[in-house]
C-alpha positions in Angstrom: -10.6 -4.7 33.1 -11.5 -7.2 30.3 -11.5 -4.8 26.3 -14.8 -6.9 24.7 -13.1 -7.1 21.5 -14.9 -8.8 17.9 -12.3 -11.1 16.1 -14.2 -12.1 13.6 -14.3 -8.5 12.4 -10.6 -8.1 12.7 -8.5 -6.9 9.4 -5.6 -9.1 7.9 -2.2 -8.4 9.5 0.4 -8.6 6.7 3.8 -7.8 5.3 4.7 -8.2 1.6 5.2 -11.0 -0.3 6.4 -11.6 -4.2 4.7 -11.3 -7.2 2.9 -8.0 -6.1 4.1 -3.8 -6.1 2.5 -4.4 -2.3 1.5 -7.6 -1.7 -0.1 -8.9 1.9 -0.1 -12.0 3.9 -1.7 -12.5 7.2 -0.1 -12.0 10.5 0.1 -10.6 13.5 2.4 -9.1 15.8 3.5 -10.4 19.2 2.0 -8.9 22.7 4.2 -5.6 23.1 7.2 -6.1 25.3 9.5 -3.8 27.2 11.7 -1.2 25.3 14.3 1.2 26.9 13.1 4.5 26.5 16.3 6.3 26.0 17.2 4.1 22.9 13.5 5.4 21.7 14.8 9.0 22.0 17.4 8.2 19.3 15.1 6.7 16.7 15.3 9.1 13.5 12.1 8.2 11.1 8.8 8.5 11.2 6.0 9.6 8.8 2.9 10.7 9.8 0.2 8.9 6.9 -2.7 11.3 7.2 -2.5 15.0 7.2 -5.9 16.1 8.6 -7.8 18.9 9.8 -7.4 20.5 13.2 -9.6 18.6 15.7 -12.2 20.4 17.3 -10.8 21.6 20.7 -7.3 21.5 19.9 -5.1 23.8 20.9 -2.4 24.3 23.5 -4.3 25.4 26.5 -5.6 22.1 26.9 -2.1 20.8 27.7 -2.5 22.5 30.9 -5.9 20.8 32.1 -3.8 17.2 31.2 -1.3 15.5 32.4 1.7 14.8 30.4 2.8 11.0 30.5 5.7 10.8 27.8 6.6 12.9 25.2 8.6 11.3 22.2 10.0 13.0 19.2 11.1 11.0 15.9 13.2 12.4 13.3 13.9 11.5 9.7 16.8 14.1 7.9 16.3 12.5 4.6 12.7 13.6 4.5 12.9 17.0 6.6 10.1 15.6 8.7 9.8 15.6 13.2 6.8 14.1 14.5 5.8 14.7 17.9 4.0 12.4 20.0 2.5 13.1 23.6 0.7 10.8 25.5 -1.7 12.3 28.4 -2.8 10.1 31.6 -5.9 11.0 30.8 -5.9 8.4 27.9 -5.3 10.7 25.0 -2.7 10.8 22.1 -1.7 13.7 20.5 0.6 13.5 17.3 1.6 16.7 15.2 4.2 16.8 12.4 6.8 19.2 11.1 7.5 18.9 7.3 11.0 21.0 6.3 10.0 23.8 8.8 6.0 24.2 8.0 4.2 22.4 10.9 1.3 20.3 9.7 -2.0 19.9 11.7 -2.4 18.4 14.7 -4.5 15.3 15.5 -5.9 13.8 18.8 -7.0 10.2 19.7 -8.3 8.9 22.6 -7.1 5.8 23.3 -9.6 3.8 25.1 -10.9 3.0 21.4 -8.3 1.5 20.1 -7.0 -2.1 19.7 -3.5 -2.5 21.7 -2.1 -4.7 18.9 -1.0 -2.6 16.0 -0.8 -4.1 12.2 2.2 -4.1 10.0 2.8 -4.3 6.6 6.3 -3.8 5.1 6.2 -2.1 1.5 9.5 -3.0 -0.6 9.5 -0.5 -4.1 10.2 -4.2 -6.1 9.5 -2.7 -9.0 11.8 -0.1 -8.7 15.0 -2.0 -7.6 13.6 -4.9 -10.4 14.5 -1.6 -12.8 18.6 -1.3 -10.9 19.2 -5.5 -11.6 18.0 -4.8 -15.0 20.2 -1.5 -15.3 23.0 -3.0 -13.8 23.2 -6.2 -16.1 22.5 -4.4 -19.2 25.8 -2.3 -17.7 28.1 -5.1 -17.0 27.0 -6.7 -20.5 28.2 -3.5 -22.0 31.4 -3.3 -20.3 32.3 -6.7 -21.1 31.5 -5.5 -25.6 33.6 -2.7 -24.7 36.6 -4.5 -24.2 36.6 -5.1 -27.9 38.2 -2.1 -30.0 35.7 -2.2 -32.4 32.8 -2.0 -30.2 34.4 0.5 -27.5 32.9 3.6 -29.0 29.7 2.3 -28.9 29.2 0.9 -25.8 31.5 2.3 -23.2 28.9 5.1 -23.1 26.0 2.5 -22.8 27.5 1.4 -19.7 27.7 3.9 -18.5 24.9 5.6 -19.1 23.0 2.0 -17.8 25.5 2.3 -14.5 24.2 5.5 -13.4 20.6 4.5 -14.3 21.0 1.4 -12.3 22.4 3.7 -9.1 19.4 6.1 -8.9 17.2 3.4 -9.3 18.8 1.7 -6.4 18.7 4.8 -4.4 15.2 5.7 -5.1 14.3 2.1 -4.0 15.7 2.5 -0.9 14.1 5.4 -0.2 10.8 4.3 -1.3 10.8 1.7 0.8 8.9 1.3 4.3 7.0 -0.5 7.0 3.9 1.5 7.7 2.2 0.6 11.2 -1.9 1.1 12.2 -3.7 0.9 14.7 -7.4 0.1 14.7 -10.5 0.9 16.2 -11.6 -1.4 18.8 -15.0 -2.6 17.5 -15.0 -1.0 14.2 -12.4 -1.9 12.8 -11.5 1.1 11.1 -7.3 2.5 11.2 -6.8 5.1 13.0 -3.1 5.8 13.7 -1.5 5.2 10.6 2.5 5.7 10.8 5.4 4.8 7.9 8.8 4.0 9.0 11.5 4.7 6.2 13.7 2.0 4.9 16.3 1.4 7.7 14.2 2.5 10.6 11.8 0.1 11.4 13.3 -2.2 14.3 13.9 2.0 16.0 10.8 3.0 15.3 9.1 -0.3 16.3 10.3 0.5 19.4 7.5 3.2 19.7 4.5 0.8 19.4 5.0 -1.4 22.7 5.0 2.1 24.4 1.3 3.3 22.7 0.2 -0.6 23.4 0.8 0.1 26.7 -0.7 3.2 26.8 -4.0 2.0 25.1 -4.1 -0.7 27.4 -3.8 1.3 30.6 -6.6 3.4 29.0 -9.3 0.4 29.0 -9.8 1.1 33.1 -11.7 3.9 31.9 -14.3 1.7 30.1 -17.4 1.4 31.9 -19.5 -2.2 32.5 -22.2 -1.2 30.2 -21.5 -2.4 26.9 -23.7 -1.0 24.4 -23.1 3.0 25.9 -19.4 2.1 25.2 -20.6 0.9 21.9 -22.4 4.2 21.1 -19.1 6.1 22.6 -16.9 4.5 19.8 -19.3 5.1 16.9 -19.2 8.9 18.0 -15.4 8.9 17.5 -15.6 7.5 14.3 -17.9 10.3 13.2 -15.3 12.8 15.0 -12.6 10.9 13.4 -14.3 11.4 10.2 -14.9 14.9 10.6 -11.0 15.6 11.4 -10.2 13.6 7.8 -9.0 11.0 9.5 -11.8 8.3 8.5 -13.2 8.7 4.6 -17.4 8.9 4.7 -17.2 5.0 3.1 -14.9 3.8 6.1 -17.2 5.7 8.6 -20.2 3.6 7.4 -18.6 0.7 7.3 -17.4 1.0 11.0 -20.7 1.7 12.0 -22.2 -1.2 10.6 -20.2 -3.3 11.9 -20.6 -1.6 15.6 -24.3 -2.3 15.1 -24.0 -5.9 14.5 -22.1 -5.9 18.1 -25.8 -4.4 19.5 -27.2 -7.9 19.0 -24.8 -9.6 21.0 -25.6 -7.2 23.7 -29.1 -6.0 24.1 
């Protein structure tokens, strides 16, 4: 089965570059490959982006009229969060959260309108670790006027003081920064699945993306021939989507413009 796909409508791929908080230049990621699955089981971060509403539907009788393909389950300690993905046969995702022991909302995506080939940005906190250097020179300056008697009183504290500024700035840094991964709508362009991988975690949790590529892709058999029903299919998930607080009303309108200009091509 061939996904009719609009490239000209596709958004930038990027990861950051300097000179911004979160830069972007373009790219885009290579065709998913094969991961071992029991070295996915060990991966430790992941952050769901959005915290919706419940989707219509979704509760957990409807696990029994599906048919469980994979169940994966990412932790991160540092942030007290477990994510829980399950993928269906049928072609549907569903991903719920669990923040410190309150379990967020749940949300569901089916797959056939996505795009297989996810985007990735990496997010450095530059400013923040800009803030240690400066902290930690200031701190080394000082300790080298301290060596003088005369001086000592004065700025032995400084460095200190600057030391430990330096340190926390380094640590927040680190746990500030991320990789954050989306998948988009198929025609309209719009992201979907957002997930954020903590510093440290991305080549784990990267392993997670070939598995939902997969998945995606195995979903396109369900697509039919007839192009413009399909069309009309994915502009009613965006206005689900939308509904569930995944999509903003802006992003919504924006998709379905941009589905509309596909009807051209078609009709």
């Amino acid at each position: 089965m061939t996904i009719f796909t609009a490239p000209a409508l596709a958004p930038p791929y990027s990861v950051a570059i300097p000179g911004t908080k979160f830069g972007s230049a373009e790219l885009r990621m290579n065709q998913p490959h094969a991961v071992d699955f029991q070295d996915m089981e060990q991966a430790e971060h992941c952050v769901l982006e959005t915290e919706p509403t419940l989707v219509e539907g979704d509760d957990s009788s409807e696990d029994t009229a599906r048919t469980i393909s994979k169940k994966i389950e990412i932790r991160d300690r540092a942030r007290g969060t477990a994510t829980q993905f399950v993928l269906y046969e049928q072609g549907v995702l569903r991903v719920s959260q669990q923040r410190r022991k309150k379990r967020s909302k749940t949300l569901q995506f089916n797959l056939r309108y996505l795009d297989p080939v996810p985007s990735m940005t990496r997010h450095p906190a530059k400013r923040i670790f800009h803030i240690a250097l400066g902290a930690a020179g200031a701190a080394a300056a000082a300790g080298l006027l301290a060596q003088f008697d005369v001086l000592r009183g004065y700025t032995l504290p400084s460095a200190i003081g600057l030391g430990t500024t330096g340190l926390i700035a380094l640590l927040l840094g680190v746990y500030l920064t991320h990789q954050r991964f989306v998948f988009y709508t198929l025609h309209g362009r719009l992201p979907a699945i957002r997930l954020t991988a903590g510093f440290g975690y991305g080549r784990r949790f990267q392993a997670l993306l070939p598995i939902l590529s997969r998945a995606i892709e195995e979903s396109a058999d369900t697509i039919g021939d007839d192009t413009t029903v399909f069309l009309r299919q994915e502009m009613r998930e965006h206005y689900r989507l939308r509904s569930n607080g995944v999509l903003t009303p802006e992003q919504c309108n924006q998709g379905t413009e941009r589905i509309l200009a596909q009807f051209d091509d078609h009709l």
